[in-house]
RODO-2510 file (C-alpha; in nm, 4 decimals, decimal comma):
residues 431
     n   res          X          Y          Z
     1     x     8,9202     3,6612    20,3890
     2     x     8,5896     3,6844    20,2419
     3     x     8,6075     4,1041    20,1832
     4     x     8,9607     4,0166    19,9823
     5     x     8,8596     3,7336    19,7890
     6     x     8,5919     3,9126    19,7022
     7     x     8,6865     4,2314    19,6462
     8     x     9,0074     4,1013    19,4129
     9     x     8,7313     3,9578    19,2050
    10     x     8,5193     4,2657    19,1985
    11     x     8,8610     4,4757    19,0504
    12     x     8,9562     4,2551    18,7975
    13     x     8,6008     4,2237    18,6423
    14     x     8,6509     4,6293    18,6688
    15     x     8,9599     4,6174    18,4743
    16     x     8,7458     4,4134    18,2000
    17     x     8,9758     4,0787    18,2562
    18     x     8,7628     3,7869    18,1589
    19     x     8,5668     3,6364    18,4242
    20     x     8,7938     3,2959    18,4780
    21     x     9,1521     3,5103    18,4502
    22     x     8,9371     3,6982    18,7351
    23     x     8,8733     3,4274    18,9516
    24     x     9,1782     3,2316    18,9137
    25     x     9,4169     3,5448    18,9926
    26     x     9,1523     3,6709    19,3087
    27     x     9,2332     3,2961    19,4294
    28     x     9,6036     3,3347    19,4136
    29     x     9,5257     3,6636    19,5400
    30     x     9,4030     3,5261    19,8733
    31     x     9,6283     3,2617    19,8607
    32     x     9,9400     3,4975    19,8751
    33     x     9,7175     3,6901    20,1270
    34     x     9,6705     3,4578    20,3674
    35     x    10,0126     3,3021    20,3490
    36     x     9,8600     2,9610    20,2186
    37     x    10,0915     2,9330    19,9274
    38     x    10,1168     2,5371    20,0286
    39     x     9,7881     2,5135    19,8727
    40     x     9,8983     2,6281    19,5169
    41     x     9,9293     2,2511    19,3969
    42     x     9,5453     2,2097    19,4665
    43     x     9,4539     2,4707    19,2423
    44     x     9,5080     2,2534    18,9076
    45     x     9,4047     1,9626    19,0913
    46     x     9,0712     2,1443    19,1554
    47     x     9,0781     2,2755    18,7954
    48     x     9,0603     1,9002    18,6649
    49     x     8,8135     1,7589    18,9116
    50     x     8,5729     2,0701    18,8141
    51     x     8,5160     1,9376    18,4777
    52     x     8,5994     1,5735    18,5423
    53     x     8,2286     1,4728    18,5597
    54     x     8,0247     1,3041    18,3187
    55     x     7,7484     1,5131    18,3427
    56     x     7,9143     1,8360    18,2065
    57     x     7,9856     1,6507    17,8829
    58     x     7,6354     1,7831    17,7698
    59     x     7,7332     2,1358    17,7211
    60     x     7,9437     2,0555    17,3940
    61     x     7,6844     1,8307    17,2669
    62     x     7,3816     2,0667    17,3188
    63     x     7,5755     2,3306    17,1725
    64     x     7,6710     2,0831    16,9216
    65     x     7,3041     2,0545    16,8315
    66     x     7,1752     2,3623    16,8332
    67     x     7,4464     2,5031    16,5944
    68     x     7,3442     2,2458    16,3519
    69     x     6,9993     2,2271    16,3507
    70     x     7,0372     2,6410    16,2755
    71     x     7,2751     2,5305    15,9806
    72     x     7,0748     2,2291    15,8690
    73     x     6,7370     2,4288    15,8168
    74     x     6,5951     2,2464    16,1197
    75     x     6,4699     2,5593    16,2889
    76     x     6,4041     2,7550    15,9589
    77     x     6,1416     2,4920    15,9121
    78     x     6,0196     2,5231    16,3063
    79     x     5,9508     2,9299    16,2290
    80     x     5,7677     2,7942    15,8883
    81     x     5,5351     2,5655    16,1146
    82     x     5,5032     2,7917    16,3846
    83     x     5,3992     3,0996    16,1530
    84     x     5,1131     2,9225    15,9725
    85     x     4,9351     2,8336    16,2777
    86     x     4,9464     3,2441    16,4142
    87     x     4,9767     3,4048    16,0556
    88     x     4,6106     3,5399    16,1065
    89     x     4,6543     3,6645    16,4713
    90     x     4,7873     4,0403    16,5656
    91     x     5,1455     4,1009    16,6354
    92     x     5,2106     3,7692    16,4564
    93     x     5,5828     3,8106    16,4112
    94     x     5,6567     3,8970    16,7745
    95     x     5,4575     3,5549    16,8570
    96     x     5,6064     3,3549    16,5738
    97     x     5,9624     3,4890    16,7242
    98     x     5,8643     3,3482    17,1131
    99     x     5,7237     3,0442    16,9578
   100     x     5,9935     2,9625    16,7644
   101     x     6,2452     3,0458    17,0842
   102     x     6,0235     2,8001    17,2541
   103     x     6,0823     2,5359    16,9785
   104     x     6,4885     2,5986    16,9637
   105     x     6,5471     2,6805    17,3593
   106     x     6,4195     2,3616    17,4484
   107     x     6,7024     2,1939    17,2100
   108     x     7,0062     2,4199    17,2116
   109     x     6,9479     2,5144    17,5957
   110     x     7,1133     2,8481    17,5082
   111     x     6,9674     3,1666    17,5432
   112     x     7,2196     3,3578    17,3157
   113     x     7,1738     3,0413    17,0420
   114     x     6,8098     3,1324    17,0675
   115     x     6,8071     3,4622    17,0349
   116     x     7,0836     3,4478    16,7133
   117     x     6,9227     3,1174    16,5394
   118     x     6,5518     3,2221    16,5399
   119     x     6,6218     3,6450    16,6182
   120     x     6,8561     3,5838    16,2987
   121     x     6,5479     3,4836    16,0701
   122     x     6,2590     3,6746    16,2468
   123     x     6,4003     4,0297    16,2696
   124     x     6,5091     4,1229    15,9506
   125     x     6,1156     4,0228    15,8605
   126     x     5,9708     4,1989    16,1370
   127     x     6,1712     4,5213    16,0322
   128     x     6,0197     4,4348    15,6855
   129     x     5,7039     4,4576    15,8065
   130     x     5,7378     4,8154    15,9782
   131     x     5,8461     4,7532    16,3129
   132     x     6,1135     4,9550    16,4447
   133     x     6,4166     4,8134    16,4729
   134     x     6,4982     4,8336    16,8518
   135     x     6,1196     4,6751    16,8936
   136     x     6,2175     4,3843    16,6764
   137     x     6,5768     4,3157    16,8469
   138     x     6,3821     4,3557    17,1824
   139     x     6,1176     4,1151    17,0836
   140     x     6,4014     3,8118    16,9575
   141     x     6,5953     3,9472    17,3043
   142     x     6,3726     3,8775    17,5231
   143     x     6,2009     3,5633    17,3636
   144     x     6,5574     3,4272    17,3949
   145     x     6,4907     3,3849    17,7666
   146     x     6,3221     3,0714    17,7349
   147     x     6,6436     2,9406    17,6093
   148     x     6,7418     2,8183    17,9069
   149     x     6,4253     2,8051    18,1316
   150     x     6,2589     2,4715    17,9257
   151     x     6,4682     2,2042    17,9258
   152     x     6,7063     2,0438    17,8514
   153     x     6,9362     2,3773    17,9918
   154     x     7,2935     2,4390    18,0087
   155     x     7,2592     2,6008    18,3401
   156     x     7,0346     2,3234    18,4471
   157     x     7,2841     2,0771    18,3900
   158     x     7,5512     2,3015    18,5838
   159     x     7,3241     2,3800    18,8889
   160     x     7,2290     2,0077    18,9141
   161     x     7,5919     1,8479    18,9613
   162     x     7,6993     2,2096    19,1610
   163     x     7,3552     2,1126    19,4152
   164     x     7,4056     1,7661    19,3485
   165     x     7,0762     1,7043    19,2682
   166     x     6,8726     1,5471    18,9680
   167     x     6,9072     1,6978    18,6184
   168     x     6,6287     1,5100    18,4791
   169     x     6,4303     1,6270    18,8096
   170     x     6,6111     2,0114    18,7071
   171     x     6,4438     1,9498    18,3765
   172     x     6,1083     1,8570    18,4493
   173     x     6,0414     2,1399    18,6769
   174     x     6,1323     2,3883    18,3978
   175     x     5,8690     2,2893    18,1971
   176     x     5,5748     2,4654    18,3648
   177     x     5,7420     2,8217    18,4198
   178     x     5,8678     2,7857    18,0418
   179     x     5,5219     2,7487    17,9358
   180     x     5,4128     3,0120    18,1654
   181     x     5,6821     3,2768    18,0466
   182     x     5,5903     3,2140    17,6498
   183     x     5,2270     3,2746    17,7722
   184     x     5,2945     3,5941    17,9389
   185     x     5,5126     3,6974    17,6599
   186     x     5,2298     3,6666    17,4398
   187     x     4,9916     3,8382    17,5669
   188     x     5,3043     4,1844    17,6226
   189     x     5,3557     4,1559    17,2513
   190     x     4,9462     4,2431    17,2065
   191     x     5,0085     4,5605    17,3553
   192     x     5,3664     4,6215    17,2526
   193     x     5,3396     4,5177    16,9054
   194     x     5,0472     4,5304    16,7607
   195     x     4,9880     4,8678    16,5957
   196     x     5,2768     4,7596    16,3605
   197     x     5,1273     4,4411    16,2739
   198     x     4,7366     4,4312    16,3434
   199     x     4,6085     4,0763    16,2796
   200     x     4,5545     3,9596    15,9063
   201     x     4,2006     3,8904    15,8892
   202     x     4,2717     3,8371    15,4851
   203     x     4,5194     3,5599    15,5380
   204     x     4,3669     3,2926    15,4202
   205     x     4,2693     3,0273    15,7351
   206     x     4,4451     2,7562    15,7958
   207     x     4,3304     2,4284    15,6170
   208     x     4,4141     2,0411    15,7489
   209     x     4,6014     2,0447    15,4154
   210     x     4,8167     2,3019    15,5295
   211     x     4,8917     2,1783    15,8528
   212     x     4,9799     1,8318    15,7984
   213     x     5,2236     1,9583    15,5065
   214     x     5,3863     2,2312    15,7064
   215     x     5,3813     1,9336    15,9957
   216     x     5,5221     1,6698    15,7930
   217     x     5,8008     1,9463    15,6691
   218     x     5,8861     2,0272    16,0077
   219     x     5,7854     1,7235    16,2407
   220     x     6,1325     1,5586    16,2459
   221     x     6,2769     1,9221    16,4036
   222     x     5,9621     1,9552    16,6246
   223     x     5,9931     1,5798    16,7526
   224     x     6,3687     1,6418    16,8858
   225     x     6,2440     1,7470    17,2003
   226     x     6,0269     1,4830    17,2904
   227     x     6,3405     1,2211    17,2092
   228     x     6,4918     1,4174    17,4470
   229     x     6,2979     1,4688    17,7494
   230     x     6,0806     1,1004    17,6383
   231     x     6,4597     0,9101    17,6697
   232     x     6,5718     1,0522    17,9637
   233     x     6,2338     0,9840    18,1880
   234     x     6,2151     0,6437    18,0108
   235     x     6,5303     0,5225    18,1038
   236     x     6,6452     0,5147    17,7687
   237     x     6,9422     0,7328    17,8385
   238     x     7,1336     0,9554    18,0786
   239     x     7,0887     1,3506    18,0081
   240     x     7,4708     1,3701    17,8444
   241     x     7,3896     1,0703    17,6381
   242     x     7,0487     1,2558    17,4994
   243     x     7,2789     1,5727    17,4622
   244     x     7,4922     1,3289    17,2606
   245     x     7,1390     1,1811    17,0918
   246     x     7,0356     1,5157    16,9866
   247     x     7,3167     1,6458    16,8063
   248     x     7,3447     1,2843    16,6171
   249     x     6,9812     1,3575    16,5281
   250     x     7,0175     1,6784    16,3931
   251     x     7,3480     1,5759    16,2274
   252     x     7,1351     1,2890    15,9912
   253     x     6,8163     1,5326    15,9818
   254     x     7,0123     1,8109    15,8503
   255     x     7,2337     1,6285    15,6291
   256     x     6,9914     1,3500    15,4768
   257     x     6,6511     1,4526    15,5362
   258     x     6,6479     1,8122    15,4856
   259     x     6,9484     1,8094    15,2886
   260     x     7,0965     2,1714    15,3900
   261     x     7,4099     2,0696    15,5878
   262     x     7,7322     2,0297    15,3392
   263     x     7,9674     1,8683    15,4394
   264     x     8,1597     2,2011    15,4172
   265     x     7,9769     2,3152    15,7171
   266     x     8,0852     2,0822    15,9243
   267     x     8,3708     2,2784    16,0203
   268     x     8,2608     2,5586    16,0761
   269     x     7,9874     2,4263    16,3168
   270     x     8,2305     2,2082    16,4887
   271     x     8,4826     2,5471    16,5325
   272     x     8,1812     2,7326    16,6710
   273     x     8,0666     2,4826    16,9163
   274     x     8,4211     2,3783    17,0346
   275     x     8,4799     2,7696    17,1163
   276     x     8,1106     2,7912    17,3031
   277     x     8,2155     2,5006    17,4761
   278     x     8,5606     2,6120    17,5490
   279     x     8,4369     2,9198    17,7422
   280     x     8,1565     2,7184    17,9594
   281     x     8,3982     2,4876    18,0870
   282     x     8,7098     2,7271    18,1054
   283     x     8,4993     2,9538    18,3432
   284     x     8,3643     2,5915    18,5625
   285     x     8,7326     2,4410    18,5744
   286     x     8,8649     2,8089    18,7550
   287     x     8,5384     2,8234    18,9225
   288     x     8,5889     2,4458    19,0780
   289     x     8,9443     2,5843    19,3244
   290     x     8,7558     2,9183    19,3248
   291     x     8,4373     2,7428    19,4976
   292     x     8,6861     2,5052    19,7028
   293     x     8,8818     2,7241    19,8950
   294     x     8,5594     2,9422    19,9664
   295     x     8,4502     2,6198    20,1145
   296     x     8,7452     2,5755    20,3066
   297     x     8,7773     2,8907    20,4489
   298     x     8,3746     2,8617    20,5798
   299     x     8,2852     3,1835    20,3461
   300     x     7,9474     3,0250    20,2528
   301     x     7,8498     2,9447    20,5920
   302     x     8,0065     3,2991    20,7224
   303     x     7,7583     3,4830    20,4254
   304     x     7,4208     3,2317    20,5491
   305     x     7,4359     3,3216    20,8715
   306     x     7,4832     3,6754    20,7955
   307     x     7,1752     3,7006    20,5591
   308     x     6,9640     3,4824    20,7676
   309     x     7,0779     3,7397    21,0816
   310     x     7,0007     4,0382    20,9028
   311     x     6,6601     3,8845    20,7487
   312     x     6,3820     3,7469    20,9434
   313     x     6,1216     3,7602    20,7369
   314     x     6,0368     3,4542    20,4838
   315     x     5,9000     3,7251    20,2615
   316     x     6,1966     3,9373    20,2775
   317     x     6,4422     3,6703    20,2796
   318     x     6,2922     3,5306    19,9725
   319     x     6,2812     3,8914    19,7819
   320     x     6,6520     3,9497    19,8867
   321     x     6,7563     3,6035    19,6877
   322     x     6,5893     3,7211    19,4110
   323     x     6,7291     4,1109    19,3947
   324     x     7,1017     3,9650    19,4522
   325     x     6,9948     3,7004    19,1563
   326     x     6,8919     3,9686    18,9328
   327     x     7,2016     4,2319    19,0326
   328     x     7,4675     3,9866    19,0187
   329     x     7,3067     3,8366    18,6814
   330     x     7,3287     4,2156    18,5301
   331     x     7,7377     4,1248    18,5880
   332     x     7,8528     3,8014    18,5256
   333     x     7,7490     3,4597    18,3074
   334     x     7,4868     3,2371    18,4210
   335     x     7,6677     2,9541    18,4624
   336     x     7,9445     3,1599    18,6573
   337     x     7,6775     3,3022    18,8990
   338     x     7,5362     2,9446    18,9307
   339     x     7,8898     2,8061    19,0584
   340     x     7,9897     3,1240    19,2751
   341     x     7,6142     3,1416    19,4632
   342     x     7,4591     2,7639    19,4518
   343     x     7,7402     2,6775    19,8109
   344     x     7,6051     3,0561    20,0179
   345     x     7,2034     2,9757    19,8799
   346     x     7,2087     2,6483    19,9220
   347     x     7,2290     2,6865    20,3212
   348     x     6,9770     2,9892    20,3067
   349     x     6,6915     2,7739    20,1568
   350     x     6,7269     2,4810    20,3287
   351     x     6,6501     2,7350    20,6360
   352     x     6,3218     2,8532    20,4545
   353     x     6,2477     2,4780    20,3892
   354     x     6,3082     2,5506    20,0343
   355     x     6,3346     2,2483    19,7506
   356     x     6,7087     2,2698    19,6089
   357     x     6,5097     2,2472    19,3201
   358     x     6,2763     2,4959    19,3424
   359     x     6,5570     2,7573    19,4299
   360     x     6,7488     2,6103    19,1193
   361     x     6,4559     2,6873    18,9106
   362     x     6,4988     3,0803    19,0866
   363     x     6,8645     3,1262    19,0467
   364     x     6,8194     3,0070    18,6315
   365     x     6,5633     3,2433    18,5910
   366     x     6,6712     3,5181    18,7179
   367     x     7,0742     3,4661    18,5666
   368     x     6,7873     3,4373    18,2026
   369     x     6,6471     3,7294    18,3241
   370     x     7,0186     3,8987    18,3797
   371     x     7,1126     3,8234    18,0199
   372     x     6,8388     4,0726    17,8578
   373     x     6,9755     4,3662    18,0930
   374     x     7,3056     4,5610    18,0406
   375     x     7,5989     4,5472    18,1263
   376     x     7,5908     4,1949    18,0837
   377     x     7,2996     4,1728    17,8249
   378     x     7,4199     3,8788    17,6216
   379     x     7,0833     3,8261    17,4294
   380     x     7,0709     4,2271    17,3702
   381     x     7,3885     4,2084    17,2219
   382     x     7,3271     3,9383    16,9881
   383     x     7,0105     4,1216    16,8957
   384     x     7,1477     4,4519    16,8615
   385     x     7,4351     4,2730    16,5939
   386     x     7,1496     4,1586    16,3542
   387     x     6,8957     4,4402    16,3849
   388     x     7,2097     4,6704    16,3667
   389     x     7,0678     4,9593    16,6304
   390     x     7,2835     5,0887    16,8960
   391     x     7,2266     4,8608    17,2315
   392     x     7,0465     5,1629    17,4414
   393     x     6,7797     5,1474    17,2422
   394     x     6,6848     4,8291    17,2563
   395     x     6,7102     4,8279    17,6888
   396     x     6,4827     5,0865    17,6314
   397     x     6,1858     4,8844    17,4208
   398     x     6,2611     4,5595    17,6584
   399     x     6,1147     4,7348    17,9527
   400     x     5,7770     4,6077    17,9483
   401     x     5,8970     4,2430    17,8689
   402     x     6,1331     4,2887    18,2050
   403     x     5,8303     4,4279    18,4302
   404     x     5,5902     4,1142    18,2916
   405     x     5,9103     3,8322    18,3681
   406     x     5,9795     3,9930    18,6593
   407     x     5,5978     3,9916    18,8047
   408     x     5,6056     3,5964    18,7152
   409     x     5,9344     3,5305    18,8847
   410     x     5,7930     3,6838    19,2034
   411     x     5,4770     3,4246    19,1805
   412     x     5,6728     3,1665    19,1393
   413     x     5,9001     3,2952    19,4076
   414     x     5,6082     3,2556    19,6490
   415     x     5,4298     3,0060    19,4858
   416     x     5,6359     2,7588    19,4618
   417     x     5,4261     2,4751    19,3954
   418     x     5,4144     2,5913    19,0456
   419     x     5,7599     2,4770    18,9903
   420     x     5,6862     2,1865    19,2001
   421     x     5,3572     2,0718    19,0372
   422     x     5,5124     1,8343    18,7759
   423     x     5,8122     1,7172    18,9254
   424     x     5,5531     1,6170    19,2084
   425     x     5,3027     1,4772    18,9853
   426     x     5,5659     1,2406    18,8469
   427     x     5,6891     1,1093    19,1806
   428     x     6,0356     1,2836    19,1178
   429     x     6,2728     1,3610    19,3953
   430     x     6,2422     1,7170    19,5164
   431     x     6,5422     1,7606    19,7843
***
């Protein structure tokens, strides 16, 4: 049952159908198959109880705010801040673009919103100042990564209710190997980037004057993440109700502070969020009877025990998540591979006495990972739209970034305790 269901799937994503057509005709597929047509009726059922939960409500509202706080100015002023403090540093642009990411990620928890709300202001600049253009989508491309590896994360959110574990947990234990990744990126874009843009040793340093009015200009945008994360560990609020914080935030920022939202945006920004949303939850409601009947049939279980047969080895085991990760992640959505692999992992690390939250952290970072890398390559299409160079290029310049992620996905891989460390420092559940 498992080769058909799975193999249905495999040809419709072939044929180019979109993902949830795929897995909601590969279910009646296997249905037919198996001559278990009296289960039809719990398909929609399924469907409904996918989405039914509270927590998924912060997808639309974290889309919500990211696509106004990129209307509203909010992080046009974030790039401003971020580019005086590394304006006198070589390959400032490249940084400015990862810090920036950081900034936005950590709101919007979207890596494609990252790479098109801060790639859309950075790269046009960067090509200004001489880089080539595949460089400068590949920098904004693979900066976009963070997107969903700080919190708060869309894919967070999903893995935490498909695990059933804490989001806020999910959310603090993002916030080292965030940190870690915008370091590493840093110090790639010294050797990839800076014989376009040597550092600016005439730029005038940067006074206290300067900062605090480039700080005071941009503190409201900067402080949205800190409302976040600071409600949700102080009680304040659930993580759906900060989602729902945050977008009211950037809603009265935008539109009375800064003054850049009119109120003829609003549509538009409603229209795009409402379709973003539509897509996420479209692909979770058909993955919900998808998930179920693989449940029901013991497919999860079936796949475990074949791994864990086939691998001994800790080591090898480990490496194996992470190469299916990263191949299945060059295919389909994040969030899709979250929902289809979280029920056959799950088993598999509890075996290696591994934290459903440490191999939550592994699966989102290697689905981030998946997005920079064709076919998929959802950030390297957004990039290759606004720096307007042919996609094949731009694989080509992202190489290096891909070997440095990759290297720090394997030590946290077998370093866990990196993921761990903060979760663990706050007394946060970890299983």
């Amino acid at each position: 049952m498992a080769g058909l269901l799975f193999g249905i799937l495999a040809l419709m994503m072939a044929l180019g159908l979109p993902i949830a057509v795929s897995l909601g005709l590969s279910l009646i597929a296997a249905l037919l198959a198996g001559e278990l047509t009296h289960l039809f009726p719990m398909v929609p059922q399924r469907m409904f109880v996918a989405v039914d939960t509270f927590t998924f409500m912060a997808i639309p509202f974290f889309i919500l705010a990211g696509n106004l706080m990129a209307r509203g100015g909010m992080s046009k002023r974030m790039i401003n801040f971020v580019q005086l403090l590394l304006r006198r540093k070589p390959a400032a642009l490249a940084k400015i673009t990862t810090g920036a990411s950081l900034f936005f990620g950590s709101i919007s928890g979207s890596n494609p919103a990252t790479v098109a709300a801060i790639g859309g202001l950075t790269i046009p600049h960067m090509q200004k100042k001489g880089y080539p253009p595949e460089l400068a989508a590949a920098v904004a491309a693979a900066s976009g990564t963070i997107g969903v590896i700080l919190p708060p994360s869309i894919p967070m959110v999903t893995y935490a209710v498909t695990a059933n574990v804490s989001v806020g947990t999910m959310f603090m234990a993002g916030i080292v190997p965030g940190l870690v990744f915008v370091l590493v990126m840093m110090q790639v874009h010294r050797f990839t980037c800076v014989k376009y843009e040597p550092a600016d040793t005439t730029a005038p340093r940067l006074t206290a004057k300067e900062f605090f009015a480039a700080f005071r200009d941009a503190g409201l945008a900067l402080l949205m993440p800190f409302i976040i994360l600071g409600g949700i560990y102080g009680g304040i609020f659930t993580p759906t109700e900060a989602a729902a914080v945050a977008s009211v935030f950037a809603f009265i920022i935008s539109k009375f502070v800064y003054k850049e939202l009119k109120a003829g945006d609003l549509f538009e920004v409603f229209v795009r969020s409402a379709k973003s949303s539509a897509l996420i939850l479209f692909v979770i409601s058909l993955s919900g009877p998808f998930g179920w009947f693989m449940t029901s049939q013991g497919i999860p279980g079936q796949i475990a025990t074949a791994v864990l047969n086939t691998f001994e080895s800790r080591i090898a085991l480990l490496l194996m998540i992470n190469v299916m990760l990263l191949v299945i992640g060059l295919f389909l959505e994040t969030n899709v591979v979250i929902l289809l692999l979280t029920p056959i992992l799950l088993p598999i690390g509890a075996s290696l006495g591994l934290s459903p939250i440490v191999l939550g952290m592994l699966i989102v970072i290697n689905t981030s990972i998946g997005m920079t890398t064709p076919p998929l390559a959802v950030n390297v299409f957004v990039a290759s739209s606004i720096a307007g160079v042919r996609i094949e290029k731009i694989t080509r310049a992202i190489v290096p970034y891909m070997f440095a992620l990759l290297g720090v996905l394997l030590v946290f891989t077998y370093i866990p305790q990196i993921i761990t460390f903060l979760p663990k420092l706050l007394g946060l559940p970890l299983f």
